[in-house]
MMTF fields as JSON, N, C-alpha, C and O atoms, coordinates in Angstrom:
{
  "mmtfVersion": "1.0.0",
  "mmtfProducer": "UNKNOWN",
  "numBonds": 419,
  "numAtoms": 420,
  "numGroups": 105,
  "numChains": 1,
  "numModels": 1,
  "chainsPerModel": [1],
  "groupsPerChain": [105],
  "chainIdList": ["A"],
  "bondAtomList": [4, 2, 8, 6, 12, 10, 16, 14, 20, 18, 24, 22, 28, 26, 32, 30, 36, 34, 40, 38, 44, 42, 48, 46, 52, 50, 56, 54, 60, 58, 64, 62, 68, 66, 72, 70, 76, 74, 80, 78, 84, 82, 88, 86, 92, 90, 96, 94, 100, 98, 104, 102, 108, 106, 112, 110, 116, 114, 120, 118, 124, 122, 128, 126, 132, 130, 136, 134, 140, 138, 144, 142, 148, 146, 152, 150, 156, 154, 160, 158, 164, 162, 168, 166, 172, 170, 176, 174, 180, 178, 184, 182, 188, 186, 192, 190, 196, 194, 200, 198, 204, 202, 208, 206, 212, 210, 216, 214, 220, 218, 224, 222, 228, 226, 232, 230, 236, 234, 240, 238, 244, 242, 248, 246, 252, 250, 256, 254, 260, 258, 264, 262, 268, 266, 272, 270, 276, 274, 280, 278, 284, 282, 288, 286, 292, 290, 296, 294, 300, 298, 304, 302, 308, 306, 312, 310, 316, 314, 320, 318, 324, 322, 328, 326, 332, 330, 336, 334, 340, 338, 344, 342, 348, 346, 352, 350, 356, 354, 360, 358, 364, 362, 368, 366, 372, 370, 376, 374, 380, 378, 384, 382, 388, 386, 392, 390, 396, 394, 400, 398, 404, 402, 408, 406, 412, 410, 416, 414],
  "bondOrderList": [1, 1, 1, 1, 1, 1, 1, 1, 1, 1, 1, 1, 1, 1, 1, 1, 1, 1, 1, 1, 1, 1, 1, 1, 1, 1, 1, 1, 1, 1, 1, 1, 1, 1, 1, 1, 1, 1, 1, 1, 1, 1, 1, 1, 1, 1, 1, 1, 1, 1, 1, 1, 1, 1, 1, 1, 1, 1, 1, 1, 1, 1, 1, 1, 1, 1, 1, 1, 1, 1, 1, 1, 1, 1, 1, 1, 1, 1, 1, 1, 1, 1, 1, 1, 1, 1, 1, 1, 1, 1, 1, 1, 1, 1, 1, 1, 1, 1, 1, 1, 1, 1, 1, 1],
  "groupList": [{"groupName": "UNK", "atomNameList": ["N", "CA", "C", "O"], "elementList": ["N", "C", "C", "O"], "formalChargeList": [0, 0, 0, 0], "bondAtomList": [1, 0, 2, 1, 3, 2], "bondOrderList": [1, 1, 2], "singleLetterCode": "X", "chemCompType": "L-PEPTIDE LINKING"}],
  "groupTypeList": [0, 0, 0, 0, 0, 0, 0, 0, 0, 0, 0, 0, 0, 0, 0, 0, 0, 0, 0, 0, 0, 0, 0, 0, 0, 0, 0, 0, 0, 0, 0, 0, 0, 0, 0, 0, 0, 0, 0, 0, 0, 0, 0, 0, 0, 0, 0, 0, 0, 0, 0, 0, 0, 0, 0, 0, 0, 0, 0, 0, 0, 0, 0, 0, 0, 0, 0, 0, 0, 0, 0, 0, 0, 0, 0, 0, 0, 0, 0, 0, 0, 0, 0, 0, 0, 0, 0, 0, 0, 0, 0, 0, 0, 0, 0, 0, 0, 0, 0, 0, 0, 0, 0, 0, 0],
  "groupIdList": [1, 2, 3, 4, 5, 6, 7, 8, 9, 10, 11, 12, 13, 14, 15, 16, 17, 18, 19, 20, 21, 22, 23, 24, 25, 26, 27, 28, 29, 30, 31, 32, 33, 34, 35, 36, 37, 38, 39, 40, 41, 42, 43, 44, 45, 46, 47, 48, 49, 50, 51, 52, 53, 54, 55, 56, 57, 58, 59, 60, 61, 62, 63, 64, 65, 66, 67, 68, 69, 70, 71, 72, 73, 74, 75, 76, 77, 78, 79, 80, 81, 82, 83, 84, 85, 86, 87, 88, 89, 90, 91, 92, 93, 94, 95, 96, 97, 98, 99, 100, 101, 102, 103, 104, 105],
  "secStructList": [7, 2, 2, 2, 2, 2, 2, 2, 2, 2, 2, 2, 2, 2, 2, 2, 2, 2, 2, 2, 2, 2, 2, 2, 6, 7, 7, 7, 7, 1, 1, 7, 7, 7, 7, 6, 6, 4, 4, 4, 6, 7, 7, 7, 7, 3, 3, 3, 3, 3, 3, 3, 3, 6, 6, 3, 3, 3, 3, 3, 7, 6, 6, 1, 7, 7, 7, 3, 3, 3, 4, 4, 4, 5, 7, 1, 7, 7, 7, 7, 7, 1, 1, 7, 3, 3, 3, 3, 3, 3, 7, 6, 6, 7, 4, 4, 4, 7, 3, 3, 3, 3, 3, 3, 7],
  "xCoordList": [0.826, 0.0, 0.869, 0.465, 2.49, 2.96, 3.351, 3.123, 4.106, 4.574, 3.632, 4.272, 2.444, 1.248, 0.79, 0.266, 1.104, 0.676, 2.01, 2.065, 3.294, 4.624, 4.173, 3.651, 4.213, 3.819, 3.045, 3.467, 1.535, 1.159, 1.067, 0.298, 2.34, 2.895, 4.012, 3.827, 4.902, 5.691, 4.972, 4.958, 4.217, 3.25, 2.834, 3.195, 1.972, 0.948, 2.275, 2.007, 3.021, 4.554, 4.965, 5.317, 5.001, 5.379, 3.816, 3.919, 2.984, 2.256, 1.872, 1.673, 1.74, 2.028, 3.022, 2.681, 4.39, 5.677, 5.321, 5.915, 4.552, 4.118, 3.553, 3.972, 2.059, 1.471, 1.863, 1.081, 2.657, 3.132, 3.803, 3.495, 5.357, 6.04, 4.973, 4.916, 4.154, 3.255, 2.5, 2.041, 2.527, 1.746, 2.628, 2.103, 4.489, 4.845, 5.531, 6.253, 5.46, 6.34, 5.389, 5.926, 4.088, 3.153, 3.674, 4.167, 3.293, 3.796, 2.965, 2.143, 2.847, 2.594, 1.096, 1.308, -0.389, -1.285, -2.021, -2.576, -2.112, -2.408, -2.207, -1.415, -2.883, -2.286, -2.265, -1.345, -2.766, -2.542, -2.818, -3.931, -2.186, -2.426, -3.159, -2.51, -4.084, -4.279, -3.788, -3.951, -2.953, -2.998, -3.241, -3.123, -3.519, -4.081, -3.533, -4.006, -2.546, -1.962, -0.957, -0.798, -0.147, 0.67, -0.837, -0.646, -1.797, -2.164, -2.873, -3.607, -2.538, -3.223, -1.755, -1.785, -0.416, 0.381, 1.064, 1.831, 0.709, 1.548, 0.697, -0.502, 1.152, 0.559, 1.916, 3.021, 1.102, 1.562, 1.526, 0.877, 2.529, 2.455, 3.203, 4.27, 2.907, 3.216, 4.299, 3.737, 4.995, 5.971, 6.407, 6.612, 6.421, 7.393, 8.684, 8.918, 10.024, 11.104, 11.526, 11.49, 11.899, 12.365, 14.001, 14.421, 14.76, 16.225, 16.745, 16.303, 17.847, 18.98, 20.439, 21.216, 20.546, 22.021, 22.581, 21.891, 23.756, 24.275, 22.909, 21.914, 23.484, 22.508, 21.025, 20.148, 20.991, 19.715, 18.697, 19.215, 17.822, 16.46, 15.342, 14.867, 15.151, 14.213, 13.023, 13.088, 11.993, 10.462, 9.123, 9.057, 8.476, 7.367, 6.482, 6.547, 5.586, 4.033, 2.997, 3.215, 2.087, 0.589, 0.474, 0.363, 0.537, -0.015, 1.158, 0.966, 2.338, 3.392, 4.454, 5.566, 4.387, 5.271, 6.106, 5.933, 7.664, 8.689, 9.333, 8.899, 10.665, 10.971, 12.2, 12.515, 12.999, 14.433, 14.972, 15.143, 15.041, 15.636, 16.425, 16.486, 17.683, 18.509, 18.38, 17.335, 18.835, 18.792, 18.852, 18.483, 19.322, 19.102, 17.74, 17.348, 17.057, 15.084, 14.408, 13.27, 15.482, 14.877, 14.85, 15.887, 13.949, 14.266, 13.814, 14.025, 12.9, 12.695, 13.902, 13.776, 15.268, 16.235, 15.737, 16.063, 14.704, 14.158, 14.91, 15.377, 15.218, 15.957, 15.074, 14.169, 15.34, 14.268, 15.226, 16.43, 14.144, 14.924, 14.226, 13.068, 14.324, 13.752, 12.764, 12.917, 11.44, 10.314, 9.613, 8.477, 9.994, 9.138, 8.594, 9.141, 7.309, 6.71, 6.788, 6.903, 6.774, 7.207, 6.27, 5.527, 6.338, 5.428, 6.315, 7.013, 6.428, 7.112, 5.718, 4.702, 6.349, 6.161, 6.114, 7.057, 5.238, 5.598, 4.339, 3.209, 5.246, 4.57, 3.081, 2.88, 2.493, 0.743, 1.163, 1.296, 1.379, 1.178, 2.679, 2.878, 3.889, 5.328, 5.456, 6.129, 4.998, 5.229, 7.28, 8.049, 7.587, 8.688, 9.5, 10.641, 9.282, 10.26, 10.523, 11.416, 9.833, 9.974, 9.627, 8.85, 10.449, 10.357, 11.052, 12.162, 10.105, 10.321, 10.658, 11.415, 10.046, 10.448, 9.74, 8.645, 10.731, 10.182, 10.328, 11.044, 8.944, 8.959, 8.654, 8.111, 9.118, 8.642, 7.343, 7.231, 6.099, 4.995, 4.964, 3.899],
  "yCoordList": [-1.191, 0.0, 1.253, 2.288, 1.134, 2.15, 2.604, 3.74, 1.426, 1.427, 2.388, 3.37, 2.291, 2.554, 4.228, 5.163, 4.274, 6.224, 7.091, 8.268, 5.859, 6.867, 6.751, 7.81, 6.018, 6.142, 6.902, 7.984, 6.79, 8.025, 9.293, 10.14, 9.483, 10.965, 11.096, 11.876, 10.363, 10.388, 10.859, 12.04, 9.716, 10.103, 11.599, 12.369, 11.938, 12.883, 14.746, 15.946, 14.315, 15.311, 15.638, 16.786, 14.416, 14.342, 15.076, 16.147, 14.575, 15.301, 16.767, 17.453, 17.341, 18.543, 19.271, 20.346, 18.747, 19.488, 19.471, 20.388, 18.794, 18.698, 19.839, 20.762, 19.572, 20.843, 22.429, 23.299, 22.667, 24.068, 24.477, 25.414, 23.112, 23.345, 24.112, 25.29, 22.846, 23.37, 24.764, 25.182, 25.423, 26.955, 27.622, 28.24, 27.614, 28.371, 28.569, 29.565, 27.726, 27.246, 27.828, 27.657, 28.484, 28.401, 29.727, 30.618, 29.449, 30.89, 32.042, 31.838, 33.16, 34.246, 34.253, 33.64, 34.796, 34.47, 35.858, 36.159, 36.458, 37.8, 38.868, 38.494, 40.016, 40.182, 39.675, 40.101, 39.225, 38.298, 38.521, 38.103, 39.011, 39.939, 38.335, 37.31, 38.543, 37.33, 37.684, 38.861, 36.786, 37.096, 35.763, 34.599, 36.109, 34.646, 33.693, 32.755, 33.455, 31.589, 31.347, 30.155, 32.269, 32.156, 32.075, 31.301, 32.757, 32.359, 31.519, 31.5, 30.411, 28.61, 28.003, 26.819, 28.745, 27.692, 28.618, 28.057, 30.029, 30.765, 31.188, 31.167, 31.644, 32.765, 33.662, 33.457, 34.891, 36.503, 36.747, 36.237, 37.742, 39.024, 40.072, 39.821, 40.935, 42.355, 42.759, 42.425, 43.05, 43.859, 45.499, 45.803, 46.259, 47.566, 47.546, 47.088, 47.954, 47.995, 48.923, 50.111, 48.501, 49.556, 49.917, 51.07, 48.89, 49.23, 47.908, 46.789, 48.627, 47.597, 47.702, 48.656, 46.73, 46.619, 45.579, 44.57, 45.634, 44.689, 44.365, 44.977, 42.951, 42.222, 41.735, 41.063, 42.342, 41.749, 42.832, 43.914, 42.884, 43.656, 43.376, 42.276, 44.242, 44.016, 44.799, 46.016, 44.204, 45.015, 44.373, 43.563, 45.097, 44.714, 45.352, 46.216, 44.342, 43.976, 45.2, 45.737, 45.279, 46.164, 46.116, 47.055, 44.327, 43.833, 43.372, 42.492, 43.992, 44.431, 43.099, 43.361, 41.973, 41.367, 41.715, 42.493, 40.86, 41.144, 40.239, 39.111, 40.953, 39.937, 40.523, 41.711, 39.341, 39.97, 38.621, 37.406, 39.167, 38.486, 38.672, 39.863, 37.493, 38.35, 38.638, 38.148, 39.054, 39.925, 38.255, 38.352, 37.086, 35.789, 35.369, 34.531, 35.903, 35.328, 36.357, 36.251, 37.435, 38.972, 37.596, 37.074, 37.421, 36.638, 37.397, 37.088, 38.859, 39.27, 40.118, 40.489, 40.759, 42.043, 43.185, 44.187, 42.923, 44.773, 44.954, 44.074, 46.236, 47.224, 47.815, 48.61, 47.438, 47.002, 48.526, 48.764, 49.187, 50.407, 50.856, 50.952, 51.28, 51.114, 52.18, 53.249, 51.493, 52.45, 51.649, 52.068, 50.637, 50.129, 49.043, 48.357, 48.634, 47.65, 46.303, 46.603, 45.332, 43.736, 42.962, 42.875, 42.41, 41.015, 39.724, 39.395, 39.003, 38.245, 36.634, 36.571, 35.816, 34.258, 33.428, 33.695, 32.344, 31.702, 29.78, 29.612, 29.124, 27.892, 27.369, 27.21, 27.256, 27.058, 25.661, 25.623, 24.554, 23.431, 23.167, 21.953, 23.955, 23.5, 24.608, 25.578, 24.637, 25.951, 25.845, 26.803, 24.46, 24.484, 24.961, 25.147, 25.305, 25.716, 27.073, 27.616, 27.709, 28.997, 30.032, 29.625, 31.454, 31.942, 31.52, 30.997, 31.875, 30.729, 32.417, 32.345, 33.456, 34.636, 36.047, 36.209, 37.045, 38.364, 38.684, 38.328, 39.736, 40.908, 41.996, 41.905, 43.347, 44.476, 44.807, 44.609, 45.251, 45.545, 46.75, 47.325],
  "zCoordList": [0.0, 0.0, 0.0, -0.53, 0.806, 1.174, -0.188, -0.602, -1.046, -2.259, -3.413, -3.788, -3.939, -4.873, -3.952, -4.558, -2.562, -2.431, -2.959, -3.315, -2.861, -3.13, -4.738, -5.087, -5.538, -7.165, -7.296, -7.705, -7.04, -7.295, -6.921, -7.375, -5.581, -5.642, -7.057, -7.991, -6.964, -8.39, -9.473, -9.82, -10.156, -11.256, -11.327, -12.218, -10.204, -10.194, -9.817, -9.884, -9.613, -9.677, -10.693, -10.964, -11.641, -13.031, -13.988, -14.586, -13.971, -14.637, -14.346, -15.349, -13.189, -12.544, -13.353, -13.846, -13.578, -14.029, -15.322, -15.89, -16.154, -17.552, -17.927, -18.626, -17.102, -17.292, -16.983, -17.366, -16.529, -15.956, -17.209, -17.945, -17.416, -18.513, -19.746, -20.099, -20.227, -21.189, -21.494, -22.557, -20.037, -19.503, -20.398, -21.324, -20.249, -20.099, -21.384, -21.422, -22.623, -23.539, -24.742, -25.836, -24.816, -25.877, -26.049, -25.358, -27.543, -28.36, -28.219, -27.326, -28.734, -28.66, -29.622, -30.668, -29.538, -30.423, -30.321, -31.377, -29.658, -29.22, -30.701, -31.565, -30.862, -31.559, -33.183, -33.882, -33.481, -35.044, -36.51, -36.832, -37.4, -38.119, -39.519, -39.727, -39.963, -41.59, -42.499, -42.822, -43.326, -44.642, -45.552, -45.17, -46.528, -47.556, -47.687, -47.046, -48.367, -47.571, -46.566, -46.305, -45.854, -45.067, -43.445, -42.508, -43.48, -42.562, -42.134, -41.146, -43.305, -42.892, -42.335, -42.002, -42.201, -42.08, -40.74, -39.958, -40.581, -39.317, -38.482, -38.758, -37.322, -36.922, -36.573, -36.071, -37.197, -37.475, -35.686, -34.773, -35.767, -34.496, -34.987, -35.546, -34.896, -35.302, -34.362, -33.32, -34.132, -33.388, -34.157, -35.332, -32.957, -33.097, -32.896, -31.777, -33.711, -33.139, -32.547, -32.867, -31.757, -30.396, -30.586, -30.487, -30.841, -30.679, -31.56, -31.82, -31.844, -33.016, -32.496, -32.516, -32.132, -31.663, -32.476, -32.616, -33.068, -34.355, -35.197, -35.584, -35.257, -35.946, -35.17, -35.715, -33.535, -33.069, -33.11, -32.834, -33.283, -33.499, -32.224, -31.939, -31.769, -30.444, -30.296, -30.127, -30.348, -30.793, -29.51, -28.585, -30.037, -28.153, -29.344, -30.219, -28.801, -29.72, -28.735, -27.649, -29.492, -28.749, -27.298, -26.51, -26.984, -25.926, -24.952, -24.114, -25.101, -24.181, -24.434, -23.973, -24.948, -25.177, -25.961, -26.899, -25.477, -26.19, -27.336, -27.572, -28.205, -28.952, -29.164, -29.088, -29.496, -30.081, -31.211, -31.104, -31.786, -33.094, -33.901, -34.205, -34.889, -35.636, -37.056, -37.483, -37.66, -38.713, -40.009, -41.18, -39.464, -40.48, -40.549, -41.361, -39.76, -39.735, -40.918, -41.375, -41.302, -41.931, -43.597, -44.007, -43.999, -45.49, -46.612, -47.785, -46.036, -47.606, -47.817, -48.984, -47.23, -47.398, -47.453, -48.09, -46.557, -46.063, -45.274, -44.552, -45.234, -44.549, -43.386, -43.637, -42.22, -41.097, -40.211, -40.124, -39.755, -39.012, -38.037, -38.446, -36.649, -35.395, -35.706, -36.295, -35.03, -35.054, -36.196, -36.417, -36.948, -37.919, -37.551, -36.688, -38.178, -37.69, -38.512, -39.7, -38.386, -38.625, -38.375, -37.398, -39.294, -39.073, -38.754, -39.713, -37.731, -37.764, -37.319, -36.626, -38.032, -38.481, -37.336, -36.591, -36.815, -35.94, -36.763, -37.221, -36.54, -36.962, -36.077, -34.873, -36.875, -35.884, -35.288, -34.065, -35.98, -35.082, -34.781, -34.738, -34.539, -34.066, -32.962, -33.31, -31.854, -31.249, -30.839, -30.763, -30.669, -30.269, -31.208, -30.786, -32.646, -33.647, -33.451, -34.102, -32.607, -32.31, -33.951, -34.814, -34.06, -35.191, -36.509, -36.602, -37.621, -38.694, -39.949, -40.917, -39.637, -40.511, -40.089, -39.552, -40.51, -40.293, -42.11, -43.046, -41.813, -43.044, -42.226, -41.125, -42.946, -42.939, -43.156, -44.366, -42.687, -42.695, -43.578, -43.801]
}
């Protein structure tokens, strides 16, 4: 008996740490701009850039989140300059792939 209450403290620890992880790992959806076939395969968030230091770009969306990203996610060669706004890319069903592309808005 003593054995089967320590398991299902284990178990029920482990699924606990699952779910929290899971809280904290989901992407950004707030915010979400459509466009015609990219938005069956992304979801959009808009960011403002705030500041450019080298190659990293750092922008905060409407709804106060942040972002910083480098200048290899930029795939169309816009010339991205603080104070401009971005659309940046995120995969709908891979949240773990994180960002997949920015354009210039």
């Amino acid at each position: 008996m003593f054995k089967r209450v320590i398991i299902l403290l284990v178990l029920s620890s482990i699924l606990l740490a699952l779910v929290l992880f899971r809280d904290h790992t989901s992407a950004p959806v707030n915010n979400t701009v459509t466009k015609s076939n990219d938005s069956t395969r992304y979801t959009m968030v808009e960011y403002k850039i705030r500041k450019i230091k080298g190659n990293q770009y750092y922008g905060k969306s409407d709804d106060g989140t942040d972002i910083i990203f480098s200048s290899k996610n930029i795939l169309s060669g816009d010339k991205i300059q603080v104070h401009d706004v971005v659309i940046c890319y995120f995969e709908k069903n891979n949240l773990g792939k994180g960002l997949v592309k920015v354009e210039k808005k």
